[in-house]
C-alpha positions as CSV (number, residue, x, y, z in Angstrom):
1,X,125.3,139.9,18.3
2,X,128.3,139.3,15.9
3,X,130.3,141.1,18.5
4,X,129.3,138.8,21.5
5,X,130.0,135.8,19.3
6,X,133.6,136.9,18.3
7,X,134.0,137.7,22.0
8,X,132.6,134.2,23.1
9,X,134.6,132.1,20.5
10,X,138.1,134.7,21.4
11,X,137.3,133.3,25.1
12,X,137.2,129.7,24.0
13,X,140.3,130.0,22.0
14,X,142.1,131.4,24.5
15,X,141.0,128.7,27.3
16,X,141.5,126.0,25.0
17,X,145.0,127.2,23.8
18,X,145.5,127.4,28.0
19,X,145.0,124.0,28.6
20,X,146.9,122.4,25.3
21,X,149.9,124.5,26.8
22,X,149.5,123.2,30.2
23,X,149.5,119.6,28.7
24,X,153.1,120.2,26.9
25,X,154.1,121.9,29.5
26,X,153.3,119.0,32.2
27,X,154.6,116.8,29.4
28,X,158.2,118.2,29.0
29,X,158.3,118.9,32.5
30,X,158.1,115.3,33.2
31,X,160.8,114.3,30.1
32,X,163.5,117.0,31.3
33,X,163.4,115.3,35.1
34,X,163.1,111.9,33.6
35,X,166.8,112.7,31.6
36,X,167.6,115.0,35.1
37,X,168.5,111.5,37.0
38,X,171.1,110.2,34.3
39,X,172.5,113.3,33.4
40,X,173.6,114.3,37.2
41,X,174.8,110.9,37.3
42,X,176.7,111.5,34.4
43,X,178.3,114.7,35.3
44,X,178.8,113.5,39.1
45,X,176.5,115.8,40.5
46,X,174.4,112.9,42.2
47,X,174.9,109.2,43.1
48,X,172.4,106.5,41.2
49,X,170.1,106.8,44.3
50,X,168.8,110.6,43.6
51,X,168.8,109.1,39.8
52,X,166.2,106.4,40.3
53,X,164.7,108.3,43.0
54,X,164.0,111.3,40.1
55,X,162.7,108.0,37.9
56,X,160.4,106.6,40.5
57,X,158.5,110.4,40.4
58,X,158.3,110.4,36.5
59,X,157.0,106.7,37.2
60,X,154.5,107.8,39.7
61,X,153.1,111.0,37.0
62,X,154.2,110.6,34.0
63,X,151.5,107.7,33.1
64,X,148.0,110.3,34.3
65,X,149.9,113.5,32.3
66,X,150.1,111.2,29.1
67,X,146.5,109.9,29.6
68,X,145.4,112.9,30.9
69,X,146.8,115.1,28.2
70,X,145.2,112.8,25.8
71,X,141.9,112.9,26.7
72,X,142.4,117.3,26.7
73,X,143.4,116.8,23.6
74,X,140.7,115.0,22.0
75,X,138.5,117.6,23.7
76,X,139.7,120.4,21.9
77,X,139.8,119.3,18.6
78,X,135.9,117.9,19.2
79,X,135.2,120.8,20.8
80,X,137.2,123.0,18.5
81,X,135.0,121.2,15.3
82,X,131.7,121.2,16.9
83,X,132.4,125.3,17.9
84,X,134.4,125.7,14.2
85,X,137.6,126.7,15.6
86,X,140.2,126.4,13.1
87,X,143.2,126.6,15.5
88,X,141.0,123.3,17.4
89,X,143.3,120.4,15.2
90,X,146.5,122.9,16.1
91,X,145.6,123.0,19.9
92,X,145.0,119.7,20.3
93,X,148.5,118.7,18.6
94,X,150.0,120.6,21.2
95,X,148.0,119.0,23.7
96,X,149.0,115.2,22.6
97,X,152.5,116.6,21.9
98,X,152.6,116.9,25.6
99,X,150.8,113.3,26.0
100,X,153.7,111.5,23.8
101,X,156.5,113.2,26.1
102,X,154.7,112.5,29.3
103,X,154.2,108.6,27.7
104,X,157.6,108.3,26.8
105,X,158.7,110.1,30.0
106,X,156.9,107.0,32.3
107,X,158.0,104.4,29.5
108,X,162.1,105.0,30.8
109,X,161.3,103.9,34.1
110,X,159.5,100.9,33.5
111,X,162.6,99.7,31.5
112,X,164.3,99.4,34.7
113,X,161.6,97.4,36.1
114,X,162.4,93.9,36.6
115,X,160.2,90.9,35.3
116,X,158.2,89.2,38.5
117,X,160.6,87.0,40.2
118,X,163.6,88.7,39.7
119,X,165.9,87.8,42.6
120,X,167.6,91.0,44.4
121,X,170.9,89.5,43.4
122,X,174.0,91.1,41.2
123,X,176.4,87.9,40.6
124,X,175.6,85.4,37.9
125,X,177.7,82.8,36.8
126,X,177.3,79.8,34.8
127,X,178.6,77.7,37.2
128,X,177.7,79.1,40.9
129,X,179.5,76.0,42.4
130,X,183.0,77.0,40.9
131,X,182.4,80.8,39.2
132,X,185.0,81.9,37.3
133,X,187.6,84.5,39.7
134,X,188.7,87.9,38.3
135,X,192.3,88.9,37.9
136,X,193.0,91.3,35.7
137,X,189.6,93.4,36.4
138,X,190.3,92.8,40.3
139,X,191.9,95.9,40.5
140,X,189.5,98.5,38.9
141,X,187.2,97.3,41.2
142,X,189.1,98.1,44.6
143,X,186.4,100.5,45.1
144,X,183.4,99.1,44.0
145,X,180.7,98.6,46.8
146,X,180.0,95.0,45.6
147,X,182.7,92.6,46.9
148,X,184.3,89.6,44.3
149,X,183.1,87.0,46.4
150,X,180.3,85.4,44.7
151,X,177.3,84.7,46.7
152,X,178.0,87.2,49.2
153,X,176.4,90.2,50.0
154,X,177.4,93.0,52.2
155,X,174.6,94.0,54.2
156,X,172.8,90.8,53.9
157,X,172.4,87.6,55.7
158,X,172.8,85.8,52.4
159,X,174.6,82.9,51.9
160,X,176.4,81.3,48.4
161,X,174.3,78.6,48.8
162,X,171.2,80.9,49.3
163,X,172.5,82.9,46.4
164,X,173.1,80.0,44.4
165,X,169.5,78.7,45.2
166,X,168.1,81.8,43.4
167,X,170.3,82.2,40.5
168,X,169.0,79.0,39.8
169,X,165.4,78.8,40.5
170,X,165.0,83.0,38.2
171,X,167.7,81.8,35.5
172,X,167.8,78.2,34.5
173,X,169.2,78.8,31.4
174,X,172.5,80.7,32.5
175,X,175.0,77.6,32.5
176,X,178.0,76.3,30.8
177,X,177.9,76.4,27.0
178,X,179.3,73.7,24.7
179,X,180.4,73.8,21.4
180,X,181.6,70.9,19.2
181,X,184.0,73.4,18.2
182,X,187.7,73.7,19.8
183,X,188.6,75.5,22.0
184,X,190.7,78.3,19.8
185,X,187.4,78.6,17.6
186,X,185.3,79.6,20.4
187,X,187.7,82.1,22.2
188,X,187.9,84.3,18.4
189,X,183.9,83.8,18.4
190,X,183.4,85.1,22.2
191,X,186.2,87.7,21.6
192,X,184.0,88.5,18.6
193,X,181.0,89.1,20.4
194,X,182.3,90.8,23.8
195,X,183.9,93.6,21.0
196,X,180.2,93.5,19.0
197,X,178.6,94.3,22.0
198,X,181.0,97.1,23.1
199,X,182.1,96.0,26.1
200,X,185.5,97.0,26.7
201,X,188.4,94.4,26.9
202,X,190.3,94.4,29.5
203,X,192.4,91.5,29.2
204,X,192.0,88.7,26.3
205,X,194.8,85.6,26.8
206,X,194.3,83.3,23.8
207,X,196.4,80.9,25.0
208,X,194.5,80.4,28.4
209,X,191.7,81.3,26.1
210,X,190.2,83.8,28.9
211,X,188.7,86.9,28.5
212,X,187.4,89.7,31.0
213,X,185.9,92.9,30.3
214,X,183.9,95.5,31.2
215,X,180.3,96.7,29.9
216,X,179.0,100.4,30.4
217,X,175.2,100.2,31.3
218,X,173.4,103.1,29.1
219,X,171.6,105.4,31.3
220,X,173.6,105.6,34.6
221,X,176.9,104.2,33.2
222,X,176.9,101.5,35.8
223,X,179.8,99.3,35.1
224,X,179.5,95.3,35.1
225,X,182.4,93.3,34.9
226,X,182.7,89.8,32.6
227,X,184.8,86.9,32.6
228,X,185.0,84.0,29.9
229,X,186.6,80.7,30.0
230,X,186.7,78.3,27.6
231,X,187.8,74.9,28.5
232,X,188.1,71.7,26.1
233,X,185.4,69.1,26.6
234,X,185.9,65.9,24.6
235,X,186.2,66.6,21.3
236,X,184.7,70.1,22.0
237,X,185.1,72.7,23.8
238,X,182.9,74.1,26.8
239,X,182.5,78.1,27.9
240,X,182.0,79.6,31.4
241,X,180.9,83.4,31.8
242,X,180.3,85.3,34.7
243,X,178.7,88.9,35.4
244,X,178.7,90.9,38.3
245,X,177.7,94.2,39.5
246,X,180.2,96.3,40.8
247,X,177.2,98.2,43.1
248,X,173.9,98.1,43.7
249,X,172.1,95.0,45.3
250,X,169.4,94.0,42.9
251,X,171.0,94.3,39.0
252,X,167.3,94.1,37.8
253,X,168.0,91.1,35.9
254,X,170.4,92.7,33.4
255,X,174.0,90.2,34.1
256,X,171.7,87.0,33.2
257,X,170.0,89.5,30.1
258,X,173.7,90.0,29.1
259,X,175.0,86.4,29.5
260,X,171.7,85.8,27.5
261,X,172.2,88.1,24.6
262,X,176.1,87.1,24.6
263,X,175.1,83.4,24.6
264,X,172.7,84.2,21.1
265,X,176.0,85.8,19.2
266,X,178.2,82.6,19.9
267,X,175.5,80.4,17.9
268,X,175.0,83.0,15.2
């Protein structure tokens, strides 16, 4: 009798120490291909397509592994205490181990997911009726896919006043700022910030107090180019910004999330 009961709680043991290795498992299987995307992006083994495309699988898994996961682990530490298996809290770690991988593994993804009525456009500019024009950054970007022209898109039947319409309507905030300021007060402050935010300068004129640079996007190292202008206004001084993608059709919202978080510096 004591033998059958070592045998029968050796059996459970083993099956339960199965499935919390099975849940890492599925867990770090979706983390390694959720870095996979960047990482050949990175190294130049792939193209940002086969990157997102590796994201949009996590996205589609990653989510029933974590909840999944977490509902096997619960099980074996219940079933593990009801049964008196001291390895039950251990197994069930694993098992949830596997669940906060998975979780975090489906929560990349989703941070490229734009909020509802994001327009598929990569051009903002705080004044789409006269955007500021890039000169020294022109150059680096004779091979980007996106075009300088704002408000048209290659491969589109857009038109600037389409593109204009939409920048508009998804970002009513993104226009000119004005500062009581001068005008050599605001260049340092923008000049400030661009550095703070480590986009790297490119060209900074204080005397036509203009600035472009260049900011690095984290997880595939897209570049996005900037250009400020600052402009005297009265007694003040007013400042024009532009972002633009140098590929991909939709930026997801992140030039006007830039302008945005650029914007927030200058008042601090």
């Amino acid at each position: 009798m004591v033998k059958e009961a070592g045998t029968s709680e050796q059996g459970l043991k083993f099956t339960l120490t199965i499935a919390a290795v099975i849940c890492l498992l599925a867990g770090l299987a979706m983390g390694l291909l959720a870095i996979a995307g960047p990482f050949a992006v990175w190294l130049g083994m792939a193209d940002f397509r086969m990157g997102f495309g590796l994201l949009q699988t996590v996205n589609g898994w990653a989510d029933w592994i974590a909840i999944l996961s977490v509902l096997v682990g619960i099980g074996i530490i219940a079933l593990g205490k009801a049964k008196s298996l001291q390895q039950a809290g251990k197994l069930g770690g694993i098992a949830l181990a596997g669940a906060a991988v998975a979780a975090l593994s489906w929560y990349i993804p989703e941070t490229f997911r734009p909020p509802e009525g994001t327009p598929a456009i990569h051009d903002i500019a705080t004044n789409p009726d006269d955007p500021l024009q890039y000169i020294a950054i022109a150059p680096l970007r004779a091979d980007a896919a996106n075009n300088m022209e704002y408000g048209v898109m290659a491969g589109t039947e857009m038109t600037p006043a389409e593109h204009r319409r939409l920048q508009r309507e998804a970002y009513p905030d993104i226009v000119p700022q004005r500062f009581e300021a001068p005008v050599g007060e605001v260049y340092e402050r923008a000049l400030s910030a661009a550095e703070s935010l480590g986009w790297e300068i490119v060209d900074a004129d204080p005397q036509a107090a203009r600035i472009e640079a260049t900011d690095t996007t984290f997880w595939f190292r897209f570049k996005d180019d900037v250009v400020i202008e600052i402009t005297e206004d009265g007694n003040g001084s007013v400042l024009n910004a532009r972002s633009l993608s140098r590929v991909g059709r939709s930026d997801v919202g992140k030039n006007s999330a830039r302008l945005r978080e650029f914007f927030a510096l200058l008042e601090s």
